[in-house]
N, C-alpha and C positions, 0 to 999 in steps of 0.2 A: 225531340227536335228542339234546336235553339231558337226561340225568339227575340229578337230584339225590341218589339212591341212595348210598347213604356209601361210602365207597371199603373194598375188602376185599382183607385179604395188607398185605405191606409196604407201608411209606410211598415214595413216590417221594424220592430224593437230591437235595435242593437245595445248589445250589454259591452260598455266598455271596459275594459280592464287596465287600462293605461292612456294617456294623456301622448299626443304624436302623431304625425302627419299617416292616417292609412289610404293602402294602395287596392283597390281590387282587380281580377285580371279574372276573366274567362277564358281556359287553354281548353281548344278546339281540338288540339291535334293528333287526340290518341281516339277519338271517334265519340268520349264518353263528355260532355262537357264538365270541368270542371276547374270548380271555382277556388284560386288562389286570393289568399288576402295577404297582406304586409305591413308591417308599422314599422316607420323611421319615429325613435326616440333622443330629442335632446339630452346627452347623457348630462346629469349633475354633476355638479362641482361639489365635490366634500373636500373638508380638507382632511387631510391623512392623521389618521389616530393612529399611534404604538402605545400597548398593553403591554405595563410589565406585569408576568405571573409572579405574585407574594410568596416569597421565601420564608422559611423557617427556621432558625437555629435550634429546633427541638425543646426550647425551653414551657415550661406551662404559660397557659394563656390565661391574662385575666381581660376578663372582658364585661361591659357595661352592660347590663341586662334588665336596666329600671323601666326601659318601655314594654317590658312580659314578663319578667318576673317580678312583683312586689317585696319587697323588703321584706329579710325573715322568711323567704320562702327557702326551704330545701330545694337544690335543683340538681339533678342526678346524669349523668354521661350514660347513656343507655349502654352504648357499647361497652364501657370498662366497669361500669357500678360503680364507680366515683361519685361523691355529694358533695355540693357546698354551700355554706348559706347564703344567700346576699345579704351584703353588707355596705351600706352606702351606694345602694343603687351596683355594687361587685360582684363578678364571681371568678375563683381559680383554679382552673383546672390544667391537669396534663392528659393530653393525648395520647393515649398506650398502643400502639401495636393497630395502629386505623388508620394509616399513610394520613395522620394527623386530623381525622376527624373528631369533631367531639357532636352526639346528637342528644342535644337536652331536651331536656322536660320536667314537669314537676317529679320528687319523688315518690310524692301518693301517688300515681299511678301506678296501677295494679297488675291490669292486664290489659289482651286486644278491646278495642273499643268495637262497636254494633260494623257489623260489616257494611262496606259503601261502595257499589261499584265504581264510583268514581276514583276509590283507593286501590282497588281489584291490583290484586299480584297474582298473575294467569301464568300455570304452567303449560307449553304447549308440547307436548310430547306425540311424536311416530309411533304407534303403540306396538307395531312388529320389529321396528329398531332396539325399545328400551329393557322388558325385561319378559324371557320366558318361565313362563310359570304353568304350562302344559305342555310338555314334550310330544304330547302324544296328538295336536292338530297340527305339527307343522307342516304336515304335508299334504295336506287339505284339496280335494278336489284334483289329484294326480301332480299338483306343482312338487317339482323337483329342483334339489341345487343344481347349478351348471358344471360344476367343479373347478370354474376357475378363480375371480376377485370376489364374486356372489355380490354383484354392484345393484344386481337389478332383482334379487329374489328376495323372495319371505326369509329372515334371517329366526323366526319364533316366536316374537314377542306377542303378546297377548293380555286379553281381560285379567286374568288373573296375576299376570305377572304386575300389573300398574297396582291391582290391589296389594298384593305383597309390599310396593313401597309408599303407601299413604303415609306412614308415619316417617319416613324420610322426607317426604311431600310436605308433611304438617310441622314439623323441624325446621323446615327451607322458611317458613313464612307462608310458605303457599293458601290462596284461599280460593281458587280457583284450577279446574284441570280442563283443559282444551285438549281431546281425544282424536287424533284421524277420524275420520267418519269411520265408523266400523260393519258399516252393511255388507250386504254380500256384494264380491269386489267382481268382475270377468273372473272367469277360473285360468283364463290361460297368459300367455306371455305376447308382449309386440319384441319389435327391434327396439334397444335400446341405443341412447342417443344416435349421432349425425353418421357414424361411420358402423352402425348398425351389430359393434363389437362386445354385446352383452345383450343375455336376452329378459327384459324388461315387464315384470309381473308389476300388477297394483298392489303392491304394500304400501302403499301411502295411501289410498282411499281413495281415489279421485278417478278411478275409471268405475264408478258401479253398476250393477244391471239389474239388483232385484233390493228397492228398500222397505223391504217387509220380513227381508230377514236379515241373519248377521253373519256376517261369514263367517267361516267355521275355520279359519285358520285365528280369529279374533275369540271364539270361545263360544259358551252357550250363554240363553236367556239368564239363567241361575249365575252365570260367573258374571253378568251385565249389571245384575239386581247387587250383588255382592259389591259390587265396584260402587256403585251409586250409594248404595246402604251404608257402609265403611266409607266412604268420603262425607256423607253428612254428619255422618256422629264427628267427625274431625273438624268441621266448620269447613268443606272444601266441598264448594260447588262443580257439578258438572258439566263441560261446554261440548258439543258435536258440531264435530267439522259436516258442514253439510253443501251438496251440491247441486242445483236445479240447472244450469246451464247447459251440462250436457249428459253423455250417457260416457260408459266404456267402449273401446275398440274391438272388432270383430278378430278373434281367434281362433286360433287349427279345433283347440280346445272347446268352445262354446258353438262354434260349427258344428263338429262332430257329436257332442250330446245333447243340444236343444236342436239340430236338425233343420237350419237353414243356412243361406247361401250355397254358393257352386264351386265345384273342384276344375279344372282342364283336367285333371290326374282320374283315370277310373281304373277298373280292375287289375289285371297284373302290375300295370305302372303303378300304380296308387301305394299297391299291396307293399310294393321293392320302396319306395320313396319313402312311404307315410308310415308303413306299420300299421301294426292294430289299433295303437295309441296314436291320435296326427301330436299330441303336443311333445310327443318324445321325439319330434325330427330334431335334427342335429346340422349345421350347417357343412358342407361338405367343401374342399378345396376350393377357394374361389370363389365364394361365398360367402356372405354375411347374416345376422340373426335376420336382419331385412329380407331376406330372400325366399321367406316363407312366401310372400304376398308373390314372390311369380309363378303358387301353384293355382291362386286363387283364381276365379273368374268373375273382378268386379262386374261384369255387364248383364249377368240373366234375371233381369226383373222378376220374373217369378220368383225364383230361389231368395232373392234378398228382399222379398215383400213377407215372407215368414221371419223376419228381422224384429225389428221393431217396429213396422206400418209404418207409412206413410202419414197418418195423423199423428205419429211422435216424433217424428225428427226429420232432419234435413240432413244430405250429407254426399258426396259425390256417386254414391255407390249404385248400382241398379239402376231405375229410373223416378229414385226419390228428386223432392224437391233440391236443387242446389242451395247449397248455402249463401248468404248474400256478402255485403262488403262493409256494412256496419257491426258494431259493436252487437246489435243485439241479435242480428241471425250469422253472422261468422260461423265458420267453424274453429274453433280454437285449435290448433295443435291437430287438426283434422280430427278429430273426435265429431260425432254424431250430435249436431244440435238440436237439442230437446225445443220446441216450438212450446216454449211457453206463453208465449201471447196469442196462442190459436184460442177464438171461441168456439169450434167445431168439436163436439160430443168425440172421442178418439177409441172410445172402448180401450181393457187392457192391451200391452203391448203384446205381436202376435205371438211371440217364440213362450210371454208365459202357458199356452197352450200344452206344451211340450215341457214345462215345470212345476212338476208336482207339488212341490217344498213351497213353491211362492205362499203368502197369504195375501196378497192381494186378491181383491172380489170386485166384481164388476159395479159400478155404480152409475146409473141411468143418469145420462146426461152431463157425465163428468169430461174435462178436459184435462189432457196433460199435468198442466198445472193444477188443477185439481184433484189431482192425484197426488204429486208430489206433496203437497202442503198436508192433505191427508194423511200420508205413510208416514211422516216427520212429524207431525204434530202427536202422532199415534204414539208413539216412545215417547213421548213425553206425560203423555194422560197415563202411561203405563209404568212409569220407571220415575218418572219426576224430574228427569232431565233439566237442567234450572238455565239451558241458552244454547245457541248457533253461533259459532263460525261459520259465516259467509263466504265462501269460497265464490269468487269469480264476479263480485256484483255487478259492475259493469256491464256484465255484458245479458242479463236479466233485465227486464222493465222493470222498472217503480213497483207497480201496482203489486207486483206477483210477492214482490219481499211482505207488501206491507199486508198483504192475503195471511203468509204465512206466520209474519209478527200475530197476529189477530187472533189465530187459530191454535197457535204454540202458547196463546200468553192465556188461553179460556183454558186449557188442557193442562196447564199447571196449576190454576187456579182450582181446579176440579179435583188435580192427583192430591193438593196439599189439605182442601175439606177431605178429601177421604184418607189422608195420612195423616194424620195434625202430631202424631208420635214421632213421624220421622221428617217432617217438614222444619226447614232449617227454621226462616223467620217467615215473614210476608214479603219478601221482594220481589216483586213482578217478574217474567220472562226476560230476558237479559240477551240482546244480540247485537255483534258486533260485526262487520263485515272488511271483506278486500275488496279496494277497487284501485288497482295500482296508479301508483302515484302520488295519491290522496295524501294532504297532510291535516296541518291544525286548522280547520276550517269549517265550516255547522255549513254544509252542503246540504241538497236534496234529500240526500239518503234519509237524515236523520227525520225528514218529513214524512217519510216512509216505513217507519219499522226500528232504522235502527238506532239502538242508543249510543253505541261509539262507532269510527271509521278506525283500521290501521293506519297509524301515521308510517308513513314511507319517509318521509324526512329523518326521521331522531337517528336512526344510522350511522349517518354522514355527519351530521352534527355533531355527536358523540363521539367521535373517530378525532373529530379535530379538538377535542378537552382533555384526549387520554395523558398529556403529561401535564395540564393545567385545570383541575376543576372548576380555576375560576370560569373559564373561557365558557362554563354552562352558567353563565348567570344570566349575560341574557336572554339565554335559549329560553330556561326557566320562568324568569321572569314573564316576558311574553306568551307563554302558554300560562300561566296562571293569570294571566289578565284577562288572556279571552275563553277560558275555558271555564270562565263559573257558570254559564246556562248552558252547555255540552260536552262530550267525553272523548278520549281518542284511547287506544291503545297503541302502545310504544311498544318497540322492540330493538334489541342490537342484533342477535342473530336470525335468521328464518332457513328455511328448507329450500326458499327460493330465490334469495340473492348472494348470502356468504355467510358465513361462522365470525364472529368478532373477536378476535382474541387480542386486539391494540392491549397493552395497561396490564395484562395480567389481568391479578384479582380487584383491582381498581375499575371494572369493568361492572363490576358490582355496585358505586356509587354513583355512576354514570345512571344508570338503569332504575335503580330502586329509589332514591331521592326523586325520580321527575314525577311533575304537576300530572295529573291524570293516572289512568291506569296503565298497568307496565305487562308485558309478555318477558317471561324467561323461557326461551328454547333449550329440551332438555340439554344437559351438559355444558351451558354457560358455566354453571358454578363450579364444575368441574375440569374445567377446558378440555371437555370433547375431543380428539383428535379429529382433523380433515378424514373423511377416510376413501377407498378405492372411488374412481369417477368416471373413465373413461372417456366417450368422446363427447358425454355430458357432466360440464363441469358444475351441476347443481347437486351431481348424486355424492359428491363425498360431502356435503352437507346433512346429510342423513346416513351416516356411520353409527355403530351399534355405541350405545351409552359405555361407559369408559366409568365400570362399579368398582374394579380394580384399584381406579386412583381415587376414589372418592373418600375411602378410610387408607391411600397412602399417600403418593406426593401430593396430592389435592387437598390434603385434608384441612388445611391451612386455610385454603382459598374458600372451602367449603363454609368451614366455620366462619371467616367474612360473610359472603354471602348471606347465612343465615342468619347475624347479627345486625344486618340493614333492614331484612328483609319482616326481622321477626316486629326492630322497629318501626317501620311500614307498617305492618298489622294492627299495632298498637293505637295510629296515629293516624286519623280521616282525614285532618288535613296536611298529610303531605302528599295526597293525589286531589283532593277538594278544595283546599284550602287557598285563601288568598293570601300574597306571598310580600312581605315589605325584604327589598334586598336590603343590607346594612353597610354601614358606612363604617369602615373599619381601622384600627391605626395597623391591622398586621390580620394577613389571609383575609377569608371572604367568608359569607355567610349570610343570610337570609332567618327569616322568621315567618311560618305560616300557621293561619290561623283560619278554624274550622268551629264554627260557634263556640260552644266553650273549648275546646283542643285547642290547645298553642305548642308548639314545638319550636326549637331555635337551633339552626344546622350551622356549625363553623368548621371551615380547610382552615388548618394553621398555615400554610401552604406549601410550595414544593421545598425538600432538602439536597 
């Protein structure tokens, strides 16, 4: 009920973010009140700046270098192994074959400097997209190809197939690998996208139902330990995509072998429609992959409380709790929202009854969330897992990240005293999170758990530098100014907005030069092809790795990439460091500086 009763005690804290007349409005008129606000902003007067971007006539650049390089020093072009001395506060060099970069340093430097998350160059790879290396799980748990685009199915890639390319990994520069969550996934398929024309399995990780084990189209424990073990001897830490927010979607498949929910379909109908297998139906005339759910019978409470109980989720189905209209009980994408903010004791969920394979055990007085931070933390006390990706933070409370930061970062602490042989360094637990939108800003989160947010800005900003690198200087500049006491992770491509392919292999300085830590989505350095998507135009974002071009047309762009990226590794402060841009007769260029690390990055500029 609305009152209009004047409010009594303190006034409520409004946090401004802008300067400007605001409006508030309470709208009555849909039955729910709610509360409209609005700001009129006096726009400012600027006056209008035109940037011209620095040309180059291709000639050598000699450039002034007495405020980081001292006289008599050797100073070397990383990318071409060019030297020169300074000489009167000089140095001259030519740009070879680096769309005119030149990236100095001293030439005593040797090799990568101590690893720094702050410098982190994370590969994030689809591990069923990128490479198969077991032929013989790809059919795991009865999933089948469809026979037609295969937009939405296990394509094979697996645990072993990602160990097979560490050393193309450790070649890239890489010092970090960001993994799909690799748990056991739903066994069976939804409709894929809007028009329901592809039928839609979890090979990306994000529908799971049991994380106590690993799904077996991802591989075994042996091929997990293999992947972990072969990434630390190479200096490349492990990241898991990991999911608390919600669960996987109800299928013909996990209906029929774990033995909950309801059919309208029984005996001879059932027998003619479904088959002995329900997940080998097939849509028929007039029909779409959606059309499974009209055999189902969301409404018999009983049947769909052998689900996953009512103290684990919320969700339209039966007569669990509905889902709410905020952020943190939504149902996302109508997925089953996990109630991690319940304090009520939940027991395991019911259907593991009916899953032998789980190892989950029952633990007196545990919730939800304490569960999950348990099974997650569990791979990591066991394998040495060195961080999380954050999938979905937003829509998680605070509290529950910062449960699982706590309990991830004791757990590795414990796996490296008992592995001190295969323990990289001592770097604490390392987690980075999504919360869409989020850019360069030291938000909540970071009060909670996590050490970097994804930046959702650098994208867009990077799209507008592809024919002018100057055009990132102040991008640059401004994330190295507020980023010495916090970290972001940057990306150009992801699996959930688009592929970047502006610039070519220029797309590589875009990326690998920025302040902070940087995500490479597999096949940037390759350019990926878009691949099938249907009437979900995020799925040709996750098209199978493109190895073909990586030793042919690609091979060129590859090799860029790995020469930014190797000098990245080299270099802590070109993700740490604090950044002087320079004042230049010709192109652009900056110098950053990370205790003793100094680097000096110059565009001769466009030709």
């Amino acid at each position: 009920m609305l009152s209009l009763k004047p409010c009594e005690g303190a006034p409520p804290q409004w946090r401004l973010f802008k300067d400007g007349d605001y409006t508030i409005t309470v709208d009555t008129r849909s039955g729910t009140p709610t509360l409209l606000l609005s700001i009129k902003i006096e726009p400012e007067r600027t006056a209008q700046l035109t940037r011209q971007c620095p040309v180059w006539d291709g000639s050598p650049l000699t450039l002034d270098v007495r405020q980081t390089f001292p006289e008599g020093t050797v100073v070397r072009d990383y990318y071409s192994g060019q030297t020169d001395t300074v000489q009167n506060g000089q140095i001259t060099l030519q740009p070879a074959d680096s769309h005119g970069l030149l990236l100095l340093e001293r030439a005593e430097t040797h090799a990568s400097a101590p690893f720094n998350w702050r410098n982190a160059t994370v590969y994030f790879v689809l591990t069923d997209r990128f490479r198969n290396g077991d032929p013989t799980n790809d059919h795991s748990y009865g999933r089948h190809k469809d026979g037609m685009q295969e937009i939405g199915t296990f394509h094979g890639g697996d645990l072993r197939g990602l160990t097979s390319q560490l050393d193309y990994l450790q070649q890239l520069g890489v010092n970090a690998l960001w993994i799909s969550s690799p748990f056991e996934q739903i066994h069976g398929w939804v409709g894929g996208g809007t028009k329901g024309d592809f039928p839609h399995y979890a090979y990306h990780g994000y529908y799971t139902q049991d994380w106590t084990t690993l799904d077996a189209n991802m591989g075994s424990e042996a091929d997990l330990r293999a992947l972990v073990d072969g990434a630390h001897q190479r200096g490349i830490r492990i990241l898991f995509d990991v999911v608390m927010n919600h669960a996987g979607y109800a299928t013909l498949e996990d209906m029929q072998e774990y033995q909950f929910g309801a059919l309208y379909l029984s005996g001879a109908e059932r027998q003619k429609i479904l088959g002995d297998r329900w997940t080998n139906w097939r849509p028929a005339a007039g029909q779409s992959w959606h059309s499974f759910n009209d055999y189902i019978n969301f409404s018999d409470s009983a049947a769909w409380e052998k689900w996953w109980g009512k103290k684990w989720i919320r969700t339209d189905i039966g007569d669990y709790d509905s889902p709410g209209f905020d952020d943190l009980t939504l149902s996302l994408a109508f997925l089953p929202d996990i109630k991690t903010e319940s304090t009520t004791p939940s027991g395991l969920p019911v259907f593991y009854a009916n899953k032998p394979d789980t190892k989950a055990k029952f633990i007196e007085g545990y919730t939800p969330r304490d569960y999950l931070t348990h099974w997650l933390s569990q791979w990591v006390h066991d394998y040495g897992i060195d961080g999380f990706r954050v999938d979905t933070a937003k829509n998680v409370e605070l509290p529950a990240w910062q449960q699982l930061k706590t309990q991830a970062s004791a757990a590795l602490h414990e796996w490296k005293q008992a592995n001190p042989d295969k323990a990289l360094d001592d770097s604490p637990f390392w987690m980075t999170g999504e919360a869409w939108g989020h850019g360069v800003m030291k938000s909540d989160y970071y009060r909670y758990g996590f050490d970097a947010m994804i930046n959702f800005d650098y994208q867009e900003q990077a799209a507008k530098a592809v024919d002018c690198l100057a055009e990132m200087g102040p991008v640059w500049q401004q994330m190295a100014d507020k980023m010495q006491d916090f970290n972001v992770l940057s990306y150009l491509s992801s699996h959930d907005t688009r592929l970047f392919r502006e610039g070519g292999d220029k797309a590589a300085e875009l990326l690998l030069l920025s302040p902070g830590a940087v995500q490479i989505f597999y096949g940037d350095e390759s350019a990926r092809p878009f691949g099938p998507t249907g009437s979900d135009p995020l799925q040709g974002t996750r098209s199978d790795m493109n190895w073909q071009d990586v030793s042919g047309k690609s091979a060129a762009a590859v090799a860029h990439w790995q020469r930014i990226s190797q000098f990245r590794a080299r270099h802590p402060a070109i993700g740490a460091g604090q950044q002087t841009t320079l004042t230049l007769k010709h192109g652009y260029g900056f110098v950053r500086q990370y205790g003793d690390d100094t680097v000096m990055v110059v565009w001769a500029g466009r030709r």
